[in-house]
KETORMAR-416253 format. One record per residue: residue number from 1; x, y, z of N, C-alpha, C in turn. Coordinates in steps of 0.2 Angstrom, whole numbers. Example, Ala and Ser with C-alpha at 12.3 -4.5 7.8 and 13.67 -1.06 7.14 Angstrom:
BEGIN
NODE     i     n.u     n.v     n.w    ca.u    ca.v    ca.w     c.u     c.v     c.w
NODE     1      66     -28      39      62     -22      39      66     -16      39
NODE     2      64     -11      35      68      -5      36      64       0      39
REM end
This chain:
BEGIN
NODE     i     n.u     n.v     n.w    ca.u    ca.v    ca.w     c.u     c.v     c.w
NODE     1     -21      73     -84     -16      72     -79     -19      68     -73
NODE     2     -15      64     -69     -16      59     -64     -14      64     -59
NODE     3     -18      61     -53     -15      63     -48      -9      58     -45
NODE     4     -12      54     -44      -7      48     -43      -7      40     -46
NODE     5      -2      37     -48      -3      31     -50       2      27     -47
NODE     6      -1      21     -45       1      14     -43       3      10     -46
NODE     7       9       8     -45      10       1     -51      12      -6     -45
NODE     8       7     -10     -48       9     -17     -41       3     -22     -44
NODE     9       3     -27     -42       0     -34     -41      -8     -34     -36
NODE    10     -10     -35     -38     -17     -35     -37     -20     -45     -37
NODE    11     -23     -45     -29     -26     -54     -30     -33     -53     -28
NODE    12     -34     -57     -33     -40     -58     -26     -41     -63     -20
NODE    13     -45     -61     -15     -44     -61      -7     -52     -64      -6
NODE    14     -49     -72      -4     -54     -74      -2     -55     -78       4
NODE    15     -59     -72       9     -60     -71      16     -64     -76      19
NODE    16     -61     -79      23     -65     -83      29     -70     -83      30
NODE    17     -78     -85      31     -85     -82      33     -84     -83      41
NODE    18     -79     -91      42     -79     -94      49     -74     -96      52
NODE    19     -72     -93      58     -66     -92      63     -64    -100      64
NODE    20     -57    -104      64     -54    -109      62     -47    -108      57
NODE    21     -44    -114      57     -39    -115      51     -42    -115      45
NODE    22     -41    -113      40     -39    -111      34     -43    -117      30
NODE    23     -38    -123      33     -43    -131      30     -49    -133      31
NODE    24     -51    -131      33     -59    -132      40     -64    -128      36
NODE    25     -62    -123      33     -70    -117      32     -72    -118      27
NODE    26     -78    -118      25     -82    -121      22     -84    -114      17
NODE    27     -83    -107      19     -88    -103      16     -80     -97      16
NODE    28     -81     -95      11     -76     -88      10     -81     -83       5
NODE    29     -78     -78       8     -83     -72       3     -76     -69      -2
NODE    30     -77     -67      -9     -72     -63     -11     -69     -57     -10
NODE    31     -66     -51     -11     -64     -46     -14     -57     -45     -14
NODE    32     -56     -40     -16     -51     -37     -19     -44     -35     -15
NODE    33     -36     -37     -17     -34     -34     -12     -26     -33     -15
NODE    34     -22     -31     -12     -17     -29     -14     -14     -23     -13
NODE    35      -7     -20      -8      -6     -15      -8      -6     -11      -9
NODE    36      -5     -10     -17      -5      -5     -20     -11      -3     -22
NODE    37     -15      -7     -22     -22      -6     -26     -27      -2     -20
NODE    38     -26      -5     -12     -30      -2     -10     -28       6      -7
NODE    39     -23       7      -8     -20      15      -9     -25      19     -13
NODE    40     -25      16     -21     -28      18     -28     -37      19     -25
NODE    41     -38      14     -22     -45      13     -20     -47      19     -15
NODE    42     -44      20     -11     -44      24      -5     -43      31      -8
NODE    43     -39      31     -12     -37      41     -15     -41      42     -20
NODE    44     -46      34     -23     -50      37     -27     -58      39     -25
NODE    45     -58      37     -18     -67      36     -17     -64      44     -12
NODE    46     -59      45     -11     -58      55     -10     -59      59     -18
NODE    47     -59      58     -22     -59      61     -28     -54      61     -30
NODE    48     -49      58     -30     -42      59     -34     -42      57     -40
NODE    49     -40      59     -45     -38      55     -50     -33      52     -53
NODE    50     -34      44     -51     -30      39     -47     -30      34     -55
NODE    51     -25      33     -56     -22      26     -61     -18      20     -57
NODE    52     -19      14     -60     -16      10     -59     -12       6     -64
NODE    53      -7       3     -64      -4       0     -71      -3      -7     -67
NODE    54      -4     -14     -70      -2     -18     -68      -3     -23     -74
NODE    55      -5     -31     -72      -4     -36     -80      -8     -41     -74
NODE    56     -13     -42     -77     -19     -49     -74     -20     -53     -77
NODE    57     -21     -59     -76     -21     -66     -83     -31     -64     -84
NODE    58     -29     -67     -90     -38     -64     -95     -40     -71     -91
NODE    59     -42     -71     -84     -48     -77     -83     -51     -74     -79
NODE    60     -57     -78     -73     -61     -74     -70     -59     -68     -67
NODE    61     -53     -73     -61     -50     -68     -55     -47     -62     -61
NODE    62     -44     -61     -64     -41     -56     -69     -48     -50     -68
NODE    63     -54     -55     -74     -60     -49     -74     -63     -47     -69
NODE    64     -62     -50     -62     -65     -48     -58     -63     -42     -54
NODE    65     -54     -42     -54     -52     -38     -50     -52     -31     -56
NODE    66     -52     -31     -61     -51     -26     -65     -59     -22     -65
NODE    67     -63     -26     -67     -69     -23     -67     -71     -20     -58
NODE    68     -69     -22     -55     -71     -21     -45     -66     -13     -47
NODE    69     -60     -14     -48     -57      -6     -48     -60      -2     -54
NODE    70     -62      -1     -59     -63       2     -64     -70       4     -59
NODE    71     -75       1     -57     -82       1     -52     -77       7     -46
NODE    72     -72       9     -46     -70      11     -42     -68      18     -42
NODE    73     -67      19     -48     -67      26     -52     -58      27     -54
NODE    74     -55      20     -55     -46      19     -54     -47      19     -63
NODE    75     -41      23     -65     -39      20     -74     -36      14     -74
NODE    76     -39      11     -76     -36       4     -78     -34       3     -84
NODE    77     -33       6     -87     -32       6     -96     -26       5     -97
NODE    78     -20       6     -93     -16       3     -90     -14      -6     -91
NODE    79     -18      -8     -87     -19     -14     -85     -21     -20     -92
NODE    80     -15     -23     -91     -16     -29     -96     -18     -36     -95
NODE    81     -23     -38     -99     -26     -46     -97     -24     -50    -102
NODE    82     -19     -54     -99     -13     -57    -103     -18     -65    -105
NODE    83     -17     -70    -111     -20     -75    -111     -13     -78    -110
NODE    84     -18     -85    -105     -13     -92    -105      -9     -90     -98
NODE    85     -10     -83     -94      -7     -83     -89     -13     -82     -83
NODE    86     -11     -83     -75     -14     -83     -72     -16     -79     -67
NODE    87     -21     -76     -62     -20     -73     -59     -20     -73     -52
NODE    88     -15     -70     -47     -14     -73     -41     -19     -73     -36
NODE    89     -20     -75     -31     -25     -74     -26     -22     -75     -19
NODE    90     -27     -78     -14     -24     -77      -8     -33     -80      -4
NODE    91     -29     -84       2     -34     -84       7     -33     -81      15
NODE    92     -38     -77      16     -38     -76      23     -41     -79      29
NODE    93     -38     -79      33     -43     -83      40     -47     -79      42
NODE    94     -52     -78      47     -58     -75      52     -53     -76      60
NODE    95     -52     -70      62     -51     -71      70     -57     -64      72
NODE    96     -57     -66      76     -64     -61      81     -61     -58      87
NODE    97     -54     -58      88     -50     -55      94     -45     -50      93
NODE    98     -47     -48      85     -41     -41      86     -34     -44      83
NODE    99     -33     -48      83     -26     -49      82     -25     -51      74
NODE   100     -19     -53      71     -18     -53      64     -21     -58      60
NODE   101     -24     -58      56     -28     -66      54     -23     -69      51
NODE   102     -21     -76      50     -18     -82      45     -19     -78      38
NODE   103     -13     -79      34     -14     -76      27     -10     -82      22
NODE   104     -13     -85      18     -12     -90      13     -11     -88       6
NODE   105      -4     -86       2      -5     -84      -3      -5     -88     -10
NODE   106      -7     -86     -14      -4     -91     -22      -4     -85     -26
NODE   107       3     -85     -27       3     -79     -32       9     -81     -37
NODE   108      13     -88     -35      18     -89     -41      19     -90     -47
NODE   109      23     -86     -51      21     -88     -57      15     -83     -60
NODE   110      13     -79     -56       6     -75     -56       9     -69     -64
NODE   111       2     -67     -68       6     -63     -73      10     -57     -70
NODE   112       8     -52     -64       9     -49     -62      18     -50     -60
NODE   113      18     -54     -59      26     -58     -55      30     -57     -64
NODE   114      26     -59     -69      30     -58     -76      32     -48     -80
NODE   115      31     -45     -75      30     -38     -77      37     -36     -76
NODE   116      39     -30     -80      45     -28     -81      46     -23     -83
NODE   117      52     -19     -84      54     -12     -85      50     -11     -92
NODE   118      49     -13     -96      44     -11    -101      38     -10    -102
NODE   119      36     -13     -96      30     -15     -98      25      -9     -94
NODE   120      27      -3     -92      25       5     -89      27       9     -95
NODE   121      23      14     -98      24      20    -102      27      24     -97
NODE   122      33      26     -99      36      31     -92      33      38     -95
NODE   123      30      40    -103      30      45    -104      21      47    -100
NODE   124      17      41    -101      13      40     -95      12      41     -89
NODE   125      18      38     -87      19      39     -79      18      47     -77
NODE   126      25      50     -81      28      55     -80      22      63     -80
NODE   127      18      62     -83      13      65     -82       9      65     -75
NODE   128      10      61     -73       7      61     -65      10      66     -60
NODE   129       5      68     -56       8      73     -50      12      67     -46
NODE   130      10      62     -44      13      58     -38      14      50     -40
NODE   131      16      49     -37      19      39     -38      16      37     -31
NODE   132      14      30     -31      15      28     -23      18      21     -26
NODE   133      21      20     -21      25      11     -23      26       6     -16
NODE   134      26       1     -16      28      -2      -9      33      -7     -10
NODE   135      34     -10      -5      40     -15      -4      34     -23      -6
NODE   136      30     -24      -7      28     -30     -10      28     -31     -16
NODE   137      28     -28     -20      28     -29     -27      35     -29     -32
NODE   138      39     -24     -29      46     -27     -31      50     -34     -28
NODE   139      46     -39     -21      50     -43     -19      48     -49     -23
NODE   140      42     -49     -28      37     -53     -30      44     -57     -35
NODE   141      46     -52     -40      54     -56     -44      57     -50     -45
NODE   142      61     -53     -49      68     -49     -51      69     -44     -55
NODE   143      62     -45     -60      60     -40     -63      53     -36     -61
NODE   144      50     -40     -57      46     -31     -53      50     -26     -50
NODE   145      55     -30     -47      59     -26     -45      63     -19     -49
NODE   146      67     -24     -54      67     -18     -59      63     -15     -62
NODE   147      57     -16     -63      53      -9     -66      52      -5     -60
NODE   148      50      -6     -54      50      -1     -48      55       3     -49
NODE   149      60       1     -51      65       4     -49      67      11     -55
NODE   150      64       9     -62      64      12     -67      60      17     -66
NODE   151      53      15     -62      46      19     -62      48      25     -57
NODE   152      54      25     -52      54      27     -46      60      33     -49
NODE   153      62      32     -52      67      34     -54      65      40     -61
NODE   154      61      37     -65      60      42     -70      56      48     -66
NODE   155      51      46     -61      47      51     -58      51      54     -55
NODE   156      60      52     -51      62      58     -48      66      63     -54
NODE   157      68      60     -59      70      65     -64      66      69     -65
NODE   158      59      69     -66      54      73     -67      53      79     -63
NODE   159      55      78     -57      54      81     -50      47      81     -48
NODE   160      43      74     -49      39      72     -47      37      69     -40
NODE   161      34      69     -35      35      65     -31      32      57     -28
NODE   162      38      54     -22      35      49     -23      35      46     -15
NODE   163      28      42     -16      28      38      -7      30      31      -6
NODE   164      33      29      -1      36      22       0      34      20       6
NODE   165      31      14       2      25       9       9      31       2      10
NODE   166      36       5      15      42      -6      16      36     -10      15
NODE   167      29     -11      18      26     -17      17      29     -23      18
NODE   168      35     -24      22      38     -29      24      35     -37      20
NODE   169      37     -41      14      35     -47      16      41     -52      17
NODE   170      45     -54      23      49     -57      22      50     -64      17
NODE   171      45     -69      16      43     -74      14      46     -73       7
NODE   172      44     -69       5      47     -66      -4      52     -66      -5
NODE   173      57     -63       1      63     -61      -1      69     -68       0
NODE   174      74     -67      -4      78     -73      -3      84     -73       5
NODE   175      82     -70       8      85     -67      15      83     -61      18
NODE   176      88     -60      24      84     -52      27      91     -48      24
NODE   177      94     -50      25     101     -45      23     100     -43      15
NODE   178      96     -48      12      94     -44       4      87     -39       5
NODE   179      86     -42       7      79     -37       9      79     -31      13
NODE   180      85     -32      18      86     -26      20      88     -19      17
NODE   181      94     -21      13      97     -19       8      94     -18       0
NODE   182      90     -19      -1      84     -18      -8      78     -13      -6
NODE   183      76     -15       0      70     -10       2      75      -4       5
NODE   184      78      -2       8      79       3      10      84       8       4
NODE   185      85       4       0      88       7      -7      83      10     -11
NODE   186      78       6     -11      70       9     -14      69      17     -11
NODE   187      70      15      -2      66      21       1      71      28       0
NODE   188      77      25      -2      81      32      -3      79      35     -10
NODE   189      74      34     -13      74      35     -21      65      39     -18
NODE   190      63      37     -12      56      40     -11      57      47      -8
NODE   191      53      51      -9      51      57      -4      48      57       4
NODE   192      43      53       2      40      51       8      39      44      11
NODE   193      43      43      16      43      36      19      39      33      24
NODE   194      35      27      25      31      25      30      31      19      32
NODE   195      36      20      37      35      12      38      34      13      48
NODE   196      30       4      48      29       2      54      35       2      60
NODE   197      33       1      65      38       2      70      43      -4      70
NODE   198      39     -11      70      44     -12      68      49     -17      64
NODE   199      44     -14      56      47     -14      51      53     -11      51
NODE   200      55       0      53      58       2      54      63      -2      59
NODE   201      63      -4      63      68      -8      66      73     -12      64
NODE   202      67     -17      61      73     -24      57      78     -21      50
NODE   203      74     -14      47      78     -12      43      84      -6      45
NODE   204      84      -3      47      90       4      50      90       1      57
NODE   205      91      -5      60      94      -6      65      93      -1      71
NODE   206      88       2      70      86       7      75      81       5      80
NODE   207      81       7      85      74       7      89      69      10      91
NODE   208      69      18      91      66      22      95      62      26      85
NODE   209      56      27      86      51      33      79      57      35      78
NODE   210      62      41      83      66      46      81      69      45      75
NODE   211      75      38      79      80      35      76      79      33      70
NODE   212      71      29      69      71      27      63      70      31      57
NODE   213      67      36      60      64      44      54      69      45      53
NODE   214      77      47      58      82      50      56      86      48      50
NODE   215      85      41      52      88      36      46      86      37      39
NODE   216      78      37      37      78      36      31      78      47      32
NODE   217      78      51      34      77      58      32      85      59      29
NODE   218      90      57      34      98      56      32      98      52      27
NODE   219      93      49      22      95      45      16      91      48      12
NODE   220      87      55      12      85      59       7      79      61       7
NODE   221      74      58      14      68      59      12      67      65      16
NODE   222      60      68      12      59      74      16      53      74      22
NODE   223      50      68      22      46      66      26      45      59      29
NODE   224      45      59      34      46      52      36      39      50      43
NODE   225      35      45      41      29      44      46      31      36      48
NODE   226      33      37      55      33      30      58      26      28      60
NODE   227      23      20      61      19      20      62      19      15      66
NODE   228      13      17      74      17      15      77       9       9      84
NODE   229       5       8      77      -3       4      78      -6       9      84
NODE   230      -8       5      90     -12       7      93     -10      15      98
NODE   231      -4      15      96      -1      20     100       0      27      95
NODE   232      -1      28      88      -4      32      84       3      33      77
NODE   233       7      37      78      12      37      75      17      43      76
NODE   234      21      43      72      28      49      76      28      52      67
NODE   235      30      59      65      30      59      61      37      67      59
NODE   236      40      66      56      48      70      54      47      74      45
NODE   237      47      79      46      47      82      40      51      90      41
NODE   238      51      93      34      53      96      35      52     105      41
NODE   239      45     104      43      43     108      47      42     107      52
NODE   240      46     102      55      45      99      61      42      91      63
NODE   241      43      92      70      42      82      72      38      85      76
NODE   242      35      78      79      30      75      83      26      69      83
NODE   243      23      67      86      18      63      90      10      64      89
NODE   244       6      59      84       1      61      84      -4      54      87
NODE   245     -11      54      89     -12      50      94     -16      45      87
NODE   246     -15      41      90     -21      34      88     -31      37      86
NODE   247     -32      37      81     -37      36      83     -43      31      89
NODE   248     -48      32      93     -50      27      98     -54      22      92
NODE   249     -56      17      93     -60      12      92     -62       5      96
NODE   250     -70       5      96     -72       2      98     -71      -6      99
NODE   251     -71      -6      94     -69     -15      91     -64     -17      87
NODE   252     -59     -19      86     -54     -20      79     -57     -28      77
NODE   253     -61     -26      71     -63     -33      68     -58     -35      62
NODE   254     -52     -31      60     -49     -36      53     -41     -29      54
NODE   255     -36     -31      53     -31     -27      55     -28     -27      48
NODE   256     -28     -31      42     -25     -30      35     -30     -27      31
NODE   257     -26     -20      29     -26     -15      25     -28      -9      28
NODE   258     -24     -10      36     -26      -1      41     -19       3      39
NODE   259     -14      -4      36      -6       2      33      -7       5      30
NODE   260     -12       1      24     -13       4      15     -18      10      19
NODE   261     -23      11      22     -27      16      22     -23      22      26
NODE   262     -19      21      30     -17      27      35     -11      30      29
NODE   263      -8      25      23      -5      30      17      -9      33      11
NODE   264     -17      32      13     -19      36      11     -21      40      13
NODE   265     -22      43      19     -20      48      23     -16      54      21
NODE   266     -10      50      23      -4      54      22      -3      59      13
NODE   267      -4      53       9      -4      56       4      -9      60       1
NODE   268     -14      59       1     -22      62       0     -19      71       5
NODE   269     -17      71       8     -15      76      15     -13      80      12
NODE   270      -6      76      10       0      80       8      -1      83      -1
NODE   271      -4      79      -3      -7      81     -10     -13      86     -11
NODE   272     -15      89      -3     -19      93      -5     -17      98       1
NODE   273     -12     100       1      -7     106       4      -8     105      11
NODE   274     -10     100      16     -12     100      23      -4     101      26
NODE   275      -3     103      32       3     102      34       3      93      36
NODE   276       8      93      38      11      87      39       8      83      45
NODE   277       7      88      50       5      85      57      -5      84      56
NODE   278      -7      90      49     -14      89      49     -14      79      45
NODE   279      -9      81      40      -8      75      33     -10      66      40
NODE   280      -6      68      47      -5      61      49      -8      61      54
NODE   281     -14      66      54     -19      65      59     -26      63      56
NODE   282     -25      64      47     -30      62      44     -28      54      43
NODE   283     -24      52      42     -19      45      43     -23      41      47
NODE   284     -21      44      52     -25      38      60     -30      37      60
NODE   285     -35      43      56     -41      43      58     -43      39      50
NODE   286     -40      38      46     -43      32      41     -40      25      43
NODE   287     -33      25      46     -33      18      48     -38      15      52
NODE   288     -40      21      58     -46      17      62     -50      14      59
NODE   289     -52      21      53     -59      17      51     -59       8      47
NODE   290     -53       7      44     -50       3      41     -52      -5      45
NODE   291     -49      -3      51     -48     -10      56     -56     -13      59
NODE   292     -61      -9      55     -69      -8      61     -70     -13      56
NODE   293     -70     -14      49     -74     -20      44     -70     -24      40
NODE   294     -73     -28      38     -68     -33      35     -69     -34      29
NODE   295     -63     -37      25     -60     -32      20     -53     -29      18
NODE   296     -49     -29      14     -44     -26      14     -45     -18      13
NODE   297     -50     -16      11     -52      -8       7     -58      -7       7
NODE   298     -61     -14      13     -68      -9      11     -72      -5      16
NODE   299     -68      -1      21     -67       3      25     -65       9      24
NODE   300     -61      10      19     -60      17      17     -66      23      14
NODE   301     -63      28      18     -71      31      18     -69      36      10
NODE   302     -77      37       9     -77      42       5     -74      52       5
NODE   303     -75      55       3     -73      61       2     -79      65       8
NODE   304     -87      64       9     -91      64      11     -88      65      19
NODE   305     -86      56      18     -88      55      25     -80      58      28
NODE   306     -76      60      23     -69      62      27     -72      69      31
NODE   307     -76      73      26     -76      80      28     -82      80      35
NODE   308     -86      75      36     -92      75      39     -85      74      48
NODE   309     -81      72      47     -76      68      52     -71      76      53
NODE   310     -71      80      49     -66      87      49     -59      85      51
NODE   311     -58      78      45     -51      78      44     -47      77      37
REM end
């Protein structure tokens, strides 16, 4: 049995060495990136027993990202290395001031973008204690979209549960009024919903943590964490609400992959009976760690380093 499994698009992330445009740098370093994937990464270097399913083209980038998570302790047996197709990637900019870096992606046409409702064993799936899924991977086409929605759906027959990262990427979708409309349909199929502040806004037309939590808890879920950067996050369940603070940090050197990390907080939390207020205190305190190096994942800390931090 799994603890949890991922199903999503995995690229590889080839990181600026030197702060400029994109066209100008001369040197990039690899690794590995991917919403879902750095979830899987993060629940696995805590000891979870973390699967991921996805479709990678049988070329470098394919064997690179496959073998990087298998090195990881993730099932990837899952994971198919398609020939003749391709695998997607991505370049990042270097900024040195804290703020969002430039992201440049190639992922069309990617094998991952060809995945569909067949292509997940639900009998598979359905053995898992938990699901995680995000709003990137269903916006990629028409058919990730439909297996997400297969995959989300068989775990809740099962009375499995499941967590829902919007991952907002607008560029994907073919408007906001469909995207608004497709992700927040997702999120009513999840249990646990995370989305940023605001994300949460453009989608439920809300404004305040409150407003936004009410929205998706009145659409089914039993937990809902706004998130809310440097000012921590607001979180709504069934035992209560509240406000928990930011972790402090000295320097923010890279901001992509502090969401994916702080939903591994929550879920790693929540999957190991913590209440909900310990669940998104352990959150802030991975996002922190998250935003200190660079990297989409390679700040998430060990099982070690959580317990040595008593969170």
């Amino acid at each position: 049995m799994h603890d949890v499994i991922t199903v999503g698009e995995a690229l590889v992330l080839l990181a600026a060495n030197e702060p400029g445009p994109l066209a100008s740098v001369r040197s990039f370093t690899s690794y590995t990136a991917g919403a879902e994937t750095n979830v899987a990464v993060g629940l696995a270097r805590l000891g979870l027993r973390v699967a991921w399913a996805s479709r990678l083209g049988d070329d470098d980038k394919g064997h690179y990202l496959r073998d990087a998570f298998v090195r990881e302790g993730i099932d990837c047996t899952r994971v198919t290395l398609a020939q003749g197709e391709a695998t997607g990637y991505m370049y990042k900019g270097r900024v040195d001031d804290g703020t969002d870096p430039p992201i440049e992606y190639h992922r069309h046409n990617s094998a991952a973008s060809c995945m569909g409702p067949n292509d997940v064993d639900i009998d598979w799936l359905t053995q898992a204690r938990h699901l995680h899924v995000t709003g990137v991977f269903p916006a990629v086409s028409t058919s990730t979209l439909a297996l997400t929605q297969v995959c989300m759906q068989a775990m809740r027959d099962k009375g499995k549960t499941i967590s829902f990262d919007p991952n907002l990427r607008p560029a994907l979708w073919a408007n906001e009024a469909h995207m608004r409309a497709t992700v927040n349909a997702l999120a009513a199929r999840a249990d646990w919903v995370l989305p940023g502040l605001d994300e949460g806004r453009l989608l439920t037309g809300q404004h305040t943590p409150e407003a936004i939590a009410k929205f998706y808890r009145d659409e089914g879920a039993s937990v809902v964490v706004v998130k809310l950067g440097r000012e921590g996050a607001y979180f709504d369940g069934l035992n209560g609400q509240g406000y928990v603070a930011a972790t402090p940090v000295a320097r923010v050197v890279d901001t992509v992959g502090a969401g994916d990390a702080f939903a591994v907080g929550v879920i790693s939390g929540l999957l190991e009976n913590l209440n909900l207020k310990q669940a998104v205190v352990r959150a802030a305190w991975m996002g922190a760690q998250a935003v200190q190096v660079r990297g989409d994942n390679e700040g998430l800390p060990t099982r070690a380093q959580l317990q040595a931090a008593h969170v």
